[in-house]
C-alpha positions in Angstrom: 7.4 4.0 26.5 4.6 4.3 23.7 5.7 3.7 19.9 4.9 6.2 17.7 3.0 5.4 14.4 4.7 6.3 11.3 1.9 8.8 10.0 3.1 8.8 6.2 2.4 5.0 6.6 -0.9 5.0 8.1 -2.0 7.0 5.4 -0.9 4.5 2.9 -1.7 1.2 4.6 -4.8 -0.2 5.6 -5.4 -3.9 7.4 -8.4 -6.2 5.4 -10.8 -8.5 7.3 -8.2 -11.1 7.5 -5.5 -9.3 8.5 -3.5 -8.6 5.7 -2.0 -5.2 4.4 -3.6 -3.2 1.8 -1.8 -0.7 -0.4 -2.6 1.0 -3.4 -0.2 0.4 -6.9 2.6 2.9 -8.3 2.8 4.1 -12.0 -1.1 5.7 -11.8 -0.2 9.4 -11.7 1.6 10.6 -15.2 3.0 10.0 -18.5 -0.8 7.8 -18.9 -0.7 8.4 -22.6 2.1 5.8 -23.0 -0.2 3.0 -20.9 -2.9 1.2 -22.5 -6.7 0.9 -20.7 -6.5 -2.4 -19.2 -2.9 -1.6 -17.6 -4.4 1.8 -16.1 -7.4 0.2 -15.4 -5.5 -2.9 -12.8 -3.5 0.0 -11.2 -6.6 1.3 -9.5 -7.2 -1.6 -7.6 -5.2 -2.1 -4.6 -3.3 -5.0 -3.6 -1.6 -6.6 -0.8 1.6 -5.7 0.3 4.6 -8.5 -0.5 5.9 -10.5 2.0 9.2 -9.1 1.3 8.3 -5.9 2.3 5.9 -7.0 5.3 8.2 -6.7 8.1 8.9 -2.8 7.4 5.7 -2.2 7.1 4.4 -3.2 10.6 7.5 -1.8 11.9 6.1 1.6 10.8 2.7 0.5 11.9 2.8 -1.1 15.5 -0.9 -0.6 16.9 -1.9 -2.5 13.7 
């Protein structure tokens, strides 16, 4: 039987050229006032998800 693709994940995640995860940071959407530039500015960039949390992740994504 086919898996299905968790689709709330597959628009979160995305695989880089060496085949780890990609996932953008929390904290970015409101109450920016209270944050300073450079800590806004390091949320935009997106980072690779923790090995902690690996496992789930291509459990929601098998076709990876």
């Amino acid at each position: 039987m086919k898996q299905k693709t968790n689709r709330s994940a597959a628009k979160r995640f995305r695989v880089t050229g060496s085949g780890k995860i990609r996932r953008n940071k929390a904290y970015a959407r409101h109450l920016l006032s209270s944050k300073d530039r450079k800590r806004k500015r390091n949320l935009r960039k997106p980072t690779v998800v923790d090995s902690a949390n690996l496992s789930g992740v291509k459990r929601m994504l098998p076709y990876l």
